[in-house]
C-alpha positions in Angstrom: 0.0 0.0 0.0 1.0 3.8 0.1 2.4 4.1 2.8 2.3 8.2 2.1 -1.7 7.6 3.3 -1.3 5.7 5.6 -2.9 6.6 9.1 -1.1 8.1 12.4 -2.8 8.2 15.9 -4.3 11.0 16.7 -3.1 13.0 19.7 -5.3 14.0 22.5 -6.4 18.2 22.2 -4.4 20.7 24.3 -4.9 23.4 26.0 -4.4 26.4 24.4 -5.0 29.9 25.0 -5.7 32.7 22.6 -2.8 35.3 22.0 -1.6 36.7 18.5 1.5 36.2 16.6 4.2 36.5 19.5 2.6 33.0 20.6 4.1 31.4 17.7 7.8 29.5 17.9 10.4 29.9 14.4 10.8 26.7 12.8 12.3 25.1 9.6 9.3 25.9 6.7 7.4 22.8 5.9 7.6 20.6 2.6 5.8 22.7 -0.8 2.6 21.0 -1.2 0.9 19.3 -4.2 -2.2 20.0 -4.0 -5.3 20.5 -1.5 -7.4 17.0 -2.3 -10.9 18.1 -1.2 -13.3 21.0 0.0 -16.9 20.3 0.6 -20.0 22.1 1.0 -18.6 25.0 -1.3 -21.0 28.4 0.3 -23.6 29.0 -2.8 -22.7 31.7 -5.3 -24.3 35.7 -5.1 -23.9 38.5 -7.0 -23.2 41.5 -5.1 -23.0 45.1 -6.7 -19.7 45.5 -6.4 -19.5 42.4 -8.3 -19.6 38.3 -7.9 -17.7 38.2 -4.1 -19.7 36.7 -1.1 -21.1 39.4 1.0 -19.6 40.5 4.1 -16.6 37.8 3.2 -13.9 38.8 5.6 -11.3 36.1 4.5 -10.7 33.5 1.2 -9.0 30.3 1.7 -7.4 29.2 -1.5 -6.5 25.9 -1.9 -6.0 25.5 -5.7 -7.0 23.6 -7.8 -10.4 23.7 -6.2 -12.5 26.8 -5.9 -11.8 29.4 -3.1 -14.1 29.2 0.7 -15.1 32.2 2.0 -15.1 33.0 5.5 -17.7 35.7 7.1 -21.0 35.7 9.0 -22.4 33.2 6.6 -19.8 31.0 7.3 -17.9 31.3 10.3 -15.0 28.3 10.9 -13.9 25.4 8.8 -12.2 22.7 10.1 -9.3 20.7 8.7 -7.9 17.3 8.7 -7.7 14.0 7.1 -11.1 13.2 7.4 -14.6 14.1 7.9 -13.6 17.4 7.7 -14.3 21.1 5.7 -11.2 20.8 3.9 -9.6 17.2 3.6 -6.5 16.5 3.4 -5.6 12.9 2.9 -1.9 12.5 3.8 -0.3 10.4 6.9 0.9 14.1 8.1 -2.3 15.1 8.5 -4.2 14.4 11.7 -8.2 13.7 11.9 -8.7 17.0 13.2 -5.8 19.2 12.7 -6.6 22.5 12.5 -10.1 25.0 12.4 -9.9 28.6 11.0 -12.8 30.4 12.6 -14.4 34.0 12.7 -14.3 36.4 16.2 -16.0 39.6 15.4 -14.0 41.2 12.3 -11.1 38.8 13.0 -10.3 35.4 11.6 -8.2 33.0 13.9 -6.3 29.8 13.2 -6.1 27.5 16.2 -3.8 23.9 15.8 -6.1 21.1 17.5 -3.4 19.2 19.0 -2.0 17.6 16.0 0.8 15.3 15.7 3.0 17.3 13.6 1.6 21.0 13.9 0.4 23.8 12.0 2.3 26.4 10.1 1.7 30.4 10.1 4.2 31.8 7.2 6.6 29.0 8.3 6.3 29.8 11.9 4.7 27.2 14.3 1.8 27.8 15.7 2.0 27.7 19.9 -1.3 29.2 20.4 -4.2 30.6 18.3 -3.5 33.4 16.3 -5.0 36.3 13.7 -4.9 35.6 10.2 -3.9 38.4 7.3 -4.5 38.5 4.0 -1.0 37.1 2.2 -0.8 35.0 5.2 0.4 31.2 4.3 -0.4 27.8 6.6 1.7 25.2 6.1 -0.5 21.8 7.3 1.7 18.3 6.8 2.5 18.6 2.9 0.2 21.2 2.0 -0.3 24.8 2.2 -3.8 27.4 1.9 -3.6 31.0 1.3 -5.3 33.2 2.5 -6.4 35.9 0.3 -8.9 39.3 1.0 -10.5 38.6 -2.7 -11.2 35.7 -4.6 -7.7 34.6 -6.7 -8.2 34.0 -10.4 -7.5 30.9 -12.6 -5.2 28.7 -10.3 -3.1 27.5 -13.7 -2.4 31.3 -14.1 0.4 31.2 -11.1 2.1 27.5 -12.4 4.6 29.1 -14.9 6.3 26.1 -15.7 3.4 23.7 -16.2 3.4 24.4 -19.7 7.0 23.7 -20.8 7.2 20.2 -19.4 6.5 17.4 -21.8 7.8 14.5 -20.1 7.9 13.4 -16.6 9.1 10.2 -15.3 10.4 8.9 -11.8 10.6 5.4 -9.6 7.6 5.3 -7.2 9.8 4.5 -4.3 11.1 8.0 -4.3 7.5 9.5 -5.9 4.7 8.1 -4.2 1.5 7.6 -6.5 -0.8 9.2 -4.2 1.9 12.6 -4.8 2.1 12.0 -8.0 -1.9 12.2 -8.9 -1.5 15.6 -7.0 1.2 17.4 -9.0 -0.7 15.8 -12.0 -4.5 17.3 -11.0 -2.5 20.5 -9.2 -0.7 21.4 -12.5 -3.5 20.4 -14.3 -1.7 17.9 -17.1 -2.9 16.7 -20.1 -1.1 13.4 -21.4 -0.8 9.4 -21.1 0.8 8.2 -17.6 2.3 4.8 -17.5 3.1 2.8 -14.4 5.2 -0.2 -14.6 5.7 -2.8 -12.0 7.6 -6.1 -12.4 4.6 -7.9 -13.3 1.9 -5.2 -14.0 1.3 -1.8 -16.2 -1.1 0.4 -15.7 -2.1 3.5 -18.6 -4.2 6.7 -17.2 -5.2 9.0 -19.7 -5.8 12.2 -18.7 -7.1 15.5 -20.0 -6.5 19.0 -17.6 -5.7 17.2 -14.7 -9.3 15.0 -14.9 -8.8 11.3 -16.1 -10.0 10.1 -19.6 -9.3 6.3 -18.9 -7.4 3.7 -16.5 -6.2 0.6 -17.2 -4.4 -1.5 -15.0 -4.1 -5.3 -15.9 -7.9 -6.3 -15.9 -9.2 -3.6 -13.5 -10.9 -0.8 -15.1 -11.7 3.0 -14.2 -11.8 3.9 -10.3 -10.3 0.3 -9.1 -7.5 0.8 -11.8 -6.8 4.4 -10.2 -6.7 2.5 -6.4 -4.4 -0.3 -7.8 -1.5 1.9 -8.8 -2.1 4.0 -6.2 -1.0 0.9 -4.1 2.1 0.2 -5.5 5.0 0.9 -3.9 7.2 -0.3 -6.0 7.7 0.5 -10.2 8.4 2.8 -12.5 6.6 5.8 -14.0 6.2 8.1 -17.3 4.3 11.0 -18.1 4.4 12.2 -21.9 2.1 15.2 -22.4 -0.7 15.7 -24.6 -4.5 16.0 -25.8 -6.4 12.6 -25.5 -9.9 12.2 -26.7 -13.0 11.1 -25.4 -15.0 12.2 -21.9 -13.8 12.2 -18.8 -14.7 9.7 -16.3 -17.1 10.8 -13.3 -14.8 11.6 -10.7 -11.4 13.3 -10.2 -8.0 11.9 -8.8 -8.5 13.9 -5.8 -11.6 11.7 -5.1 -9.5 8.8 -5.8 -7.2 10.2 -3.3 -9.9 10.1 -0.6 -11.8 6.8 -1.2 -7.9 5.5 -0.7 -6.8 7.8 2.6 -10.1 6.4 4.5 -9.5 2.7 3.6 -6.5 3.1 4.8 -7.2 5.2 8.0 -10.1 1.8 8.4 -7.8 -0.5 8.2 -5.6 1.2 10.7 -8.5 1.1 13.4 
């Protein structure tokens, strides 16, 4: 299995007591992320008159390549972690509840819930519960958010090098395949990926990130996806460009979750 989803034990909630940013301790930054896997419950769209922002919004959580959560009256705290939460994010890093961002008044807060290996302000770890700013950056096991004061535009328009590269390829025991659906749906690729194993090979076609077809042996669409996302061993290529045909009803980031919470079960 992947052992980059496997589960960790979640530690038991601390005390903590509010303060702003002189509560938080330097540390080393965190690893880039991939990609933020899920957001649910998205707030419904309105049409202000200044334009197509929520109203009364204080804060945007971007977490691209999904669409941006506002925070405001309307909706005031999403939690995070690797499962069951408002923004999931399936990696062993991640605990089951890591982290809520919540609204006090005019101010939005971040508060770490204990986790096993912490939450990030701008590289800084977080001792206590602190304000958040627009520009502001939490790191949260491999991933990162942003938060933003207005809605960002088309998350493709800040990956400069996404279109230059035409061929990616890499052994899984240094790339994991539940990291490499990430960068592939995070950047948005269009191409053929092949997976090799000793014995095995698995094709994915895929079209802006959202899978075309999967192959792997005799397995077919979503249990081909879970198959090579259980390898841990094999060999990988990625040769860009424009298959045909519709894509299949769910993206790798749902893949992603279906595999992170068989996992976390089997770990019970």
């Amino acid at each position: 299995m992947n052992d980059d989803l496997d589960p960790e034990t979640q530690p038991a909630v601390g005390r903590t007591r509010k303060v702003r940013r002189p509560g938080l301790r330097r540390r080393g930054p965190p690893p880039r992320p991939e990609m933020v896997a899920r957001r649910v419950d998205r707030e419904p769209s309105g049409k202000t008159e200044s334009g197509p922002h929520k109203p009364n919004a204080l804060m945007w959580i971007d977490a691209p390549p999904l669409a941006p959560v506002a925070l405001g009256p309307r909706r005031p705290q999403l939690k995070v972690g690797r499962t069951n939460a408002d923004i999931t994010l399936p990696h062993k890093e991640v605990s089951r509840r890591h982290a809520v961002i919540r609204v006090e008044g005019r101010t939005v807060l971040i508060e770490d819930l204990g986790s096993s290996n912490g939450t990030y302000l701008n590289h800084v770890l977080l001792r206590a519960p602190a304000e958040l700013r627009a520009g502001d950056k939490v790191g949260i096991g491999p991933y990162e958010l942003r938060i933003l004061d207005t809605p960002p535009g088309t998350p493709a328009s800040d990956m400069e090098a996404t279109a230059i590269i035409s061929t990616l390829s890499g052994d899984l025991s240094e790339v994991a395949g539940g990291e490499l659906f990430q960068d592939i749906e995070f950047n948005q690729r269009s191409g053929t990926l092949e997976v090799r194993s000793r014995r095995s090979l698995g094709i994915v076609e895929l079209r802006t990130g959202h899978p075309i077809s999967a192959r792997f042996d005799d397995l077919s669409g979503r249990e081909a996806l879970l198959a090579i996302l259980a390898l841990r061993q094999g060999h990988f290529t990625f040769h860009s460009g424009e298959p045909k045909g519709d894509p299949l009803p769910f993206r790798l980031s749902a893949i992603l979750l279906d595999y992170a919470r068989t996992q976390d079960e089997k770990g019970r």
